[in-house]
C-alpha positions, 0 to 999 in steps of 0.5 A, spaced: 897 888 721 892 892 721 888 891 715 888 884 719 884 886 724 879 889 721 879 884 716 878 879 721 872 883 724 868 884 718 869 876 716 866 876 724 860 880 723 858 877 716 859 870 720 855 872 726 849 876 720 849 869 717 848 865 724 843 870 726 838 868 719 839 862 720 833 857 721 836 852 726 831 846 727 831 840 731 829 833 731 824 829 736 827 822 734 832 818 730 829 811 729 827 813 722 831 813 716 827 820 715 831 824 720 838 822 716 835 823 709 834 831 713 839 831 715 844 829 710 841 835 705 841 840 711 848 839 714 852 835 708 857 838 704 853 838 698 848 842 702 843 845 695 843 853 695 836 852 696 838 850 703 843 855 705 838 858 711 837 852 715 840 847 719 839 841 724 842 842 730 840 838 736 836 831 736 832 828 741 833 821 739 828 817 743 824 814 739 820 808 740 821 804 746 817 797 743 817 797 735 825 793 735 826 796 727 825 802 729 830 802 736 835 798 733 837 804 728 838 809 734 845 808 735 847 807 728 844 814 727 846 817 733 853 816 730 851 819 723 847 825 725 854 827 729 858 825 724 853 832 721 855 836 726 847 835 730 848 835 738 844 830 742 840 832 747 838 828 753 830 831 753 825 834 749 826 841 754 832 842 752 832 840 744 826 846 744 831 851 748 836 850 742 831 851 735 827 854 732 823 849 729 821 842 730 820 835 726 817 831 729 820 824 726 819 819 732 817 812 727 812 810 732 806 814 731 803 812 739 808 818 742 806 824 738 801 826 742 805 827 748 812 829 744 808 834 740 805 837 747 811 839 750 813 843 743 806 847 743 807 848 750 813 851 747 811 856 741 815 851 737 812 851 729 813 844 727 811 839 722 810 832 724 812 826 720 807 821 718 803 817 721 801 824 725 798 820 731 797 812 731 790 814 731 784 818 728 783 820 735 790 822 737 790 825 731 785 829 732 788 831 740 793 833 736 789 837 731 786 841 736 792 842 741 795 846 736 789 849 734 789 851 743 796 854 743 796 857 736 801 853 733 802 852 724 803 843 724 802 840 718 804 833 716 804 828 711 809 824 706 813 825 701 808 822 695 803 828 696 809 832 693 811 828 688 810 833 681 806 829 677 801 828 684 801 835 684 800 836 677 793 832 678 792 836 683 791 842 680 787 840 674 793 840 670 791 834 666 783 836 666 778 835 673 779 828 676 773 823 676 776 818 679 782 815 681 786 808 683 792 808 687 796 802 691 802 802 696 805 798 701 801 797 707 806 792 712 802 791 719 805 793 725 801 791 731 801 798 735 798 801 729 791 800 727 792 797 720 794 802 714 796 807 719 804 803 719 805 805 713 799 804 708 798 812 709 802 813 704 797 810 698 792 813 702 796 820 701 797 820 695 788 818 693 787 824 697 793 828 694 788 826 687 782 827 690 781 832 694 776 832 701 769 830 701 769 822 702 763 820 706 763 813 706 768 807 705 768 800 705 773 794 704 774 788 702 781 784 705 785 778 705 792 776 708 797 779 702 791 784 699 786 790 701 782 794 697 779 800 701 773 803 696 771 811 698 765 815 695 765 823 695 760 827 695 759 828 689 760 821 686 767 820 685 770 813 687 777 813 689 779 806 691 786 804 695 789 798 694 794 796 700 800 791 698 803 785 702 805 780 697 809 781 691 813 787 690 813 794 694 811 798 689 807 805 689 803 809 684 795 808 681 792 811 676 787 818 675 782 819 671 780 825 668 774 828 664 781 828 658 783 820 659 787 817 664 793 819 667 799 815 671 799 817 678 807 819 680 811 813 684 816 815 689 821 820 689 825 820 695 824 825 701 827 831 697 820 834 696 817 833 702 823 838 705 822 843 700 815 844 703 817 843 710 822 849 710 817 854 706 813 852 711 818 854 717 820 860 713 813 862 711 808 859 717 803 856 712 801 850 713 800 846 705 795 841 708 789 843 711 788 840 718 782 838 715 784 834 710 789 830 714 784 828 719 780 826 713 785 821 710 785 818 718 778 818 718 778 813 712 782 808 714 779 808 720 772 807 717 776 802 713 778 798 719 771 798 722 769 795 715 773 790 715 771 789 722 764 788 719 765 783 713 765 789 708 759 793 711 759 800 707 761 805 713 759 813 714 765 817 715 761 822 719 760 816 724 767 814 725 769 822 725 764 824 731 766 817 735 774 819 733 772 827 737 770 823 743 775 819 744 780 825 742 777 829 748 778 823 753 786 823 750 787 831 751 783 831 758 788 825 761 794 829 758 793 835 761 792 831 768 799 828 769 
């Protein structure tokens, strides 16, 4: 009987050591099939060893209120994330009493602002799912807000870490010249164009390219756009935004060794590798720099677009997008 008991009390104080390492997260939003992808890895049986130190749970679902793909899929995923052991929570406030870190999952990029300030106001790391605001402006009020309160954000999608984007990346296949790249770019009219879900081709062009685009200028119709950038020092890199035929992701680069294929989409387990280093370390894998860039390119793209093709300056559309972020921040801190 006695062994029992102090059987019993080691297997509670290793249960309570494995509790007290454990990184709980939450999630902000369960209207996209991101938050159940994250959570089937981190909370299923099947968890990867990898894995073991975090768990999700709580969310709170809400979610965009007029996007219907988006709140049609909230009840189904309420069921599936408790089915995972995730605690639905009423608010925002009463998530961040329950976690250590934060994902920001919400679909409709138009509430992250007003989300990611509840969070920064309560010292939560966080990453924050693409689009990273619906703007350029909101993007950059998100950017300084977390500058404000000290706190490590990144966002991003999954076709930046897929192995062969990073490869490129890292001039594994020689230095880049130049590169193509295409995505599926569906239009949502609360989103500026690209913004919805053009992003990810966009991404991936960065992913390649790197910073330093300093002008833009598109040409486009009802099933396709091509969006043409030049960098600083003469590279192009065009992104080419699909919505006729297939869904269909990739491109190609080109390096001073020849061409190379740009890696497809690989599913959302890559970008949660580096979401959890990035919890457990505090160091962010994109700079903020680079994510406002790629913002600041689709919006250069949108004002091109608006000018029948006009070659467009980045530096324009940043200083325009700074302006309007400084009016966002100063309206949110008001109510």
């Amino acid at each position: 009987m006695r062994l029992k008991v102090i059987l019993s009390a080691i297997l509670s104080g290793l249960l309570w050591i494995a509790q007290a390492q454990q990184i709980k997260i939450g999630i902000i939003g369960l209207d996209t099939s991101h938050s159940i992808a994250f959570t089937k890895f981190l909370n299923g049986e099947d968890k990867k060893e990898e894995f073991k130190d975090f768990k999700i749970v709580a969310a709170y679902p809400y979610g965009s209120k007029t996007i219907k793909s988006s709140y049609d899929r909230i009840p189904d995923y309420i069921k599936q994330v408790k089915g995972l052991g995730v605690e639905i929570v009423p608010s925002i406030a009463e998530l961040l009493k329950k976690v250590d870190c934060v994902m920001l999952e919400t679909n409709d990029g138009n509430l992250h602002l007003e989300q990611a300030y509840e969070v920064f106001k309560a010292g939560k790391i966080m990453f924050i799912d693409k689009p990273l605001g619906a703007t350029l402006a909101q993007s950059i009020a998100i950017c300084q807000l977390a500058r404000e309160y000290n706190i490590p954000i990144f966002s991003s999608s999954a076709l930046r870490f897929v192995p062969q984007n990073q490869k490129l990346r890292n001039g594994e296949y020689g230095k880049v010249l130049g590169a193509d790249c295409y995505s599926p770019a569906t239009r949502e009219i609360s989103h500026p164009d690209f913004g919805w879900y053009g992003i990810h081709g966009v991404e991936t062009l960065f992913t390649i390219m790197g910073t330093g685009c300093v002008s833009v200028n598109r040409m486009s119709a009802e099933g396709t756009d091509v969006v043409a950038g030049l960098w600083s020092d003469g590279r192009i890199g065009t992104f080419r935004g699909l919505r006729a035929g297939k869904g269909i992701y990739g491109g190609t680069a080109f390096t001073d060794k020849g061409a190379e294929p740009v890696g497809p989409y690989e599913g959302y387990e890559v970008l949660l590798t580096e979401i959890l280093k990035f919890f457990r370390t505090r160091v962010a894998p994109i700079s903020a720099e680079e994510t406002l860039e790629i913002f600041t390119f689709m919006e250069a793209s949108n004002e091109s677009k608006r000018n029948d093709g006009k070659i467009i300056l980045m530096e324009d559309v940043y200083r325009k997008g700074l302006k309007e972020a400084k009016e966002l921040l100063l309206e949110l801190k008001i109510k």
